[in-house]
C-alpha positions as CSV (number, residue, x, y, z in Angstrom):
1,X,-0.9,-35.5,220.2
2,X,-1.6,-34.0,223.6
3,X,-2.3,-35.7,226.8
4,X,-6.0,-35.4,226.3
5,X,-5.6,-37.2,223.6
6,X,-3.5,-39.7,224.5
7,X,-5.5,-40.8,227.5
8,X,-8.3,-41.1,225.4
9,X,-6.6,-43.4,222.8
10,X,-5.2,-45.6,225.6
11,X,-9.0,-45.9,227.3
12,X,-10.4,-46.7,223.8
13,X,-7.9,-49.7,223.7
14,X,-8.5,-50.9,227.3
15,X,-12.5,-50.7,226.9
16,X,-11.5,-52.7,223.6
17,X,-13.0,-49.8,221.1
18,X,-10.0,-49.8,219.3
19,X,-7.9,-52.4,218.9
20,X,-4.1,-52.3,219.5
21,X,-2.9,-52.3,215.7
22,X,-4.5,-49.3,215.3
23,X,-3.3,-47.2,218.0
24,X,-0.2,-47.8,217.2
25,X,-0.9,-46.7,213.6
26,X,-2.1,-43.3,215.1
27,X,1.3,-43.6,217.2
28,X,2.9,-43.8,214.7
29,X,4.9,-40.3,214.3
30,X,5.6,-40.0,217.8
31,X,7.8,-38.2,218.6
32,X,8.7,-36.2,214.9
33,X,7.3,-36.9,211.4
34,X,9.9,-35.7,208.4
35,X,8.6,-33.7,206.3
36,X,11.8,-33.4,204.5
37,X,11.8,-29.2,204.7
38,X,11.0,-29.9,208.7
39,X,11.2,-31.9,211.2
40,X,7.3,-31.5,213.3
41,X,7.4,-32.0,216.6
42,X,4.8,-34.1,217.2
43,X,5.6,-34.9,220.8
44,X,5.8,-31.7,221.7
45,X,2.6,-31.0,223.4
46,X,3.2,-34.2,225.8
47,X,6.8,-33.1,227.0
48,X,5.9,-29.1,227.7
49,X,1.8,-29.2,227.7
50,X,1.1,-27.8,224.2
51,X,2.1,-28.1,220.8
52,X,4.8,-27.3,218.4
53,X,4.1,-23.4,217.4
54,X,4.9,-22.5,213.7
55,X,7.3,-19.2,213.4
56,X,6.0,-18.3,209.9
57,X,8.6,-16.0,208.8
58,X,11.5,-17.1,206.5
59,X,8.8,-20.3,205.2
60,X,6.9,-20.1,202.0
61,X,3.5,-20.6,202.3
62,X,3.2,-24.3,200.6
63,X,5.6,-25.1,204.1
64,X,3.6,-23.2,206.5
65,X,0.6,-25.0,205.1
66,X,1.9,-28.6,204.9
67,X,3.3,-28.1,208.6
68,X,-0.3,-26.7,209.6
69,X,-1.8,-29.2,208.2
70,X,0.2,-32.2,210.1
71,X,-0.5,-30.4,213.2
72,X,-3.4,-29.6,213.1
73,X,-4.5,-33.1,212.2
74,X,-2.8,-34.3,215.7
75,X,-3.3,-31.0,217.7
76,X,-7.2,-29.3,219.5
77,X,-5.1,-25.9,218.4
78,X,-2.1,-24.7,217.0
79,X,-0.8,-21.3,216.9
80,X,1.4,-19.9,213.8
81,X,3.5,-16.6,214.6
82,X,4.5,-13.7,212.4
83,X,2.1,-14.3,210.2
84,X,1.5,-11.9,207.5
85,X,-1.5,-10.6,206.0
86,X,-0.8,-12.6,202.6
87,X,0.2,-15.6,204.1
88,X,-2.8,-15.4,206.7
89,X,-5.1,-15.2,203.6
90,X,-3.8,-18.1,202.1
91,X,-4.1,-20.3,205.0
92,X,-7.8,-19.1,205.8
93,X,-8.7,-20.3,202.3
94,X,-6.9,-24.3,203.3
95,X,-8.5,-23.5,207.1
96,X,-11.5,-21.2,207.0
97,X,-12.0,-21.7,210.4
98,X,-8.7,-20.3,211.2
99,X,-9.0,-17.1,213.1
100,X,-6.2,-14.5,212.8
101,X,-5.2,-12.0,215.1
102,X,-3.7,-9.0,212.6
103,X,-2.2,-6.9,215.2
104,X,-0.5,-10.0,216.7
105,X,0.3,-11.5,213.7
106,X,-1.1,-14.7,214.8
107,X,-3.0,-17.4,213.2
108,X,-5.1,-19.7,215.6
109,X,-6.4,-23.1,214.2
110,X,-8.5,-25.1,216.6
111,X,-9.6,-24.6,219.9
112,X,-8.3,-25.8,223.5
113,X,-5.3,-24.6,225.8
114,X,-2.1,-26.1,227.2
115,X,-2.6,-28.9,229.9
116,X,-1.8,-26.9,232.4
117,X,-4.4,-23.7,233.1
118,X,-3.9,-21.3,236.2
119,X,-7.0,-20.0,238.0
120,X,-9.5,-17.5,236.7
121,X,-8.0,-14.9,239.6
122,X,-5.1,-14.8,238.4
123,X,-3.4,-12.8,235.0
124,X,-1.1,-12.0,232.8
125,X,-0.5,-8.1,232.5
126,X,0.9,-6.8,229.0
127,X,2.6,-3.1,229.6
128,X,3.5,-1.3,226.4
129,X,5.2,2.0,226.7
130,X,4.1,3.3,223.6
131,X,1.5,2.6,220.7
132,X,4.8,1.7,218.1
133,X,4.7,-1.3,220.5
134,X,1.8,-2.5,220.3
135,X,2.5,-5.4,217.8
136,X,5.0,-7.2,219.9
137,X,2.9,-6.4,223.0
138,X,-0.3,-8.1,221.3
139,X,1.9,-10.8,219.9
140,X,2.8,-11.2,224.1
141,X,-1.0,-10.7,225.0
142,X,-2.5,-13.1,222.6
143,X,0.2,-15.9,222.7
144,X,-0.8,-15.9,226.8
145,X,-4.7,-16.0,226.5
146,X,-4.3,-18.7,223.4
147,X,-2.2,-21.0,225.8
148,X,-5.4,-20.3,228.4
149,X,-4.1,-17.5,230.9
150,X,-6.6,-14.3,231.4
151,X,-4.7,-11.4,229.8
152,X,-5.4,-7.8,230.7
153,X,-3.6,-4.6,228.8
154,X,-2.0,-1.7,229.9
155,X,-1.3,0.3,227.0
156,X,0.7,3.8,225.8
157,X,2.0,4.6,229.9
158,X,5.5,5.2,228.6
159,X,8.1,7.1,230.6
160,X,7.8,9.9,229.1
161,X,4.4,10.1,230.7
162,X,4.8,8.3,233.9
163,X,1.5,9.4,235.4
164,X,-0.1,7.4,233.0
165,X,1.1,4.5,234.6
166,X,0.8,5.7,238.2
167,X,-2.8,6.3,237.2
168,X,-3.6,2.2,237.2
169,X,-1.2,1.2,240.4
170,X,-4.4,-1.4,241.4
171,X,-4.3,-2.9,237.8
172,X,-0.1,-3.7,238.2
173,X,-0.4,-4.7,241.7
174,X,-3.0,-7.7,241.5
175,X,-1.2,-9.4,238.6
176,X,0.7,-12.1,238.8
177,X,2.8,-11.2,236.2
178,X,3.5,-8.6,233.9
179,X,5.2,-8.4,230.4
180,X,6.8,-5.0,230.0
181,X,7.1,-4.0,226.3
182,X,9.6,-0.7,225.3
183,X,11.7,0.5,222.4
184,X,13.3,3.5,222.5
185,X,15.6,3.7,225.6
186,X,13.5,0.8,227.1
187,X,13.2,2.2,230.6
188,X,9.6,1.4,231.1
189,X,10.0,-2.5,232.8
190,X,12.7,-1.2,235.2
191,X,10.3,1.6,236.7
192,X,7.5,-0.8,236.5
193,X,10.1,-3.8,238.1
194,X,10.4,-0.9,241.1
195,X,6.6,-1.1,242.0
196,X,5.8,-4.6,242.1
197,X,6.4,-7.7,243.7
198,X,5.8,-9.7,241.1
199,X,7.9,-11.6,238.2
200,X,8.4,-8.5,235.3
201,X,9.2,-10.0,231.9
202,X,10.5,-6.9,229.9
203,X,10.5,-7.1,226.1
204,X,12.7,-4.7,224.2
205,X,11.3,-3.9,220.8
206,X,13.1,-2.1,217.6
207,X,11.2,0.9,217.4
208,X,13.2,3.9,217.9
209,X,15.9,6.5,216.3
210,X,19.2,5.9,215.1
211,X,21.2,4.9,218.2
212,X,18.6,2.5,219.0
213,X,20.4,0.1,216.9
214,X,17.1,-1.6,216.1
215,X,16.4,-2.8,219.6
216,X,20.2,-3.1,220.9
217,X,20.3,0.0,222.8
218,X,16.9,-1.2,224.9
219,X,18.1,-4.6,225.2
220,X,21.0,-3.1,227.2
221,X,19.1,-1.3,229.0
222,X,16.9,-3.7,230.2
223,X,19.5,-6.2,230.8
224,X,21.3,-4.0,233.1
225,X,18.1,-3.1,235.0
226,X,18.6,-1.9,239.1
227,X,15.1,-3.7,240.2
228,X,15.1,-7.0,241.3
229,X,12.9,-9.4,239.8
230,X,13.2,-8.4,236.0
231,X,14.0,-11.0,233.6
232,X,14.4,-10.0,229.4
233,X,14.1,-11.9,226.3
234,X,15.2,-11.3,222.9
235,X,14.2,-7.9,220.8
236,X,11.0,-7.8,219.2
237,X,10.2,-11.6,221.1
238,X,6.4,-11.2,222.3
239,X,6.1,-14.4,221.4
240,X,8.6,-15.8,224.2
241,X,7.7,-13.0,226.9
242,X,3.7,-14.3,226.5
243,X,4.8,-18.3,226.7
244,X,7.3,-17.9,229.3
245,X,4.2,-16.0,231.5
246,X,1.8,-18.1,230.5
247,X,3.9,-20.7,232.4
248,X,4.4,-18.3,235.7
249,X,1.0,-17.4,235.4
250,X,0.2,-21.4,235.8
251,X,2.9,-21.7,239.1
């Protein structure tokens, strides 16, 4: 239940519509319902202004599905992450009014954004270095515009060929934020950190050779970064870097 909704239910009561017995029956799992395998956060979308979002991996599909469905039942939208294409399949046929992003690996169900929305001007700017990245970069991109920021893309402008980047200076300097995906030696969010004034959320991915370490060797990087105003979350976490924008994008 979000707040939407739970202004609504309380008006229904006071303009007698519904009586008081049966609000609190729709009150009733406030603030988690056991579902024995989990725990759903029902109250979720009340304390941090949108709901409980299912990470799919590591759950079979009958869990994913019964979790869905509780949400969904309380929730205008709720998003499920790394999603696969099976899985996706299965819960379009239970929801066929699901949509699912592929490249993100995100299912959407419902529509609606968090309670909190930022202006129109204002937006989130995904930077990937390369085209390897672009899963957690989409999973970044798509987890911001879901939530209700405007999203824009800046895509392949790796090191490697910095004029690439150089090439859209106007598109990084009128953002308000900017999630900077890199594997490899993950230099790309401390040259982009360098140019801009505002908050750079840099995303290390695993893509990359050997002493990569499957991500290690760019998380390093990036944590060690010289430019001020870089902040990094966990390898492969589009997810996270998307949410945690969404929310700066909103300040």
């Amino acid at each position: 239940m979000d707040v939407k909704a739970l202004q609504e239910l309380l008006q229904a009561v006071r303009e007698g519509k519904l009586s008081v017995d049966d609000a609190l029956q729709r009150l009733r799992a406030l603030p988690y319902e056991n579902l024995e395998f989990a725990r759903v956060d029902t109250h979720r979308a009340l304390r941090k202004g949108f709901p409980e979002v299912v990470f799919c991996q590591g759950k079979t599909p009958e869990q994913v599905l019964a979790i869905l469905e509780r949400l969904s039942e309380l929730h205008r939208k709720v998003l499920a992450t790394r999603a696969a294409p099976d899985l996706a399949r299965q819960v379009q046929e239970r929801f066929p009014q699901a949509r699912y992003h592929e490249a993100a690996r995100i299912l959407v169900l419902g529509e609606g954004e968090a309670t909190v929305r930022p202006p129109q001007d204002r937006y989130v700017l995904v930077v990937a270095a390369g085209t390897s990245d672009l899963p957690v970069a989409e999973e970044a991109a798509v987890t911001a515009a879901e939530m209700g920021s405007r999203v824009e893309r800046l895509y392949d402008v790796g090191v490697a060929g910095l004029h690439r980047l150089l090439s859209q200076s106007e598109k990084l300097f009128s953002a308000q934020v900017l999630v900077v995906v890199a594997g490899m030696e993950g230099a790309l969010p401390s040259v982009v950190g360098g140019l801009v004034s505002r908050p750079v959320i840099a995303v290390p991915t695993s893509v990359g050779y050997g002493a990569h370490f499957g991500g290690l060797a760019p998380l390093l990087t990036m944590l060690n970064s010289c430019a001020p105003g870089v902040a990094v979350v966990n390898i492969d976490n589009g997810f996270g870097a998307g949410y945690l924008a969404h929310l700066i994008n909103c300040g």
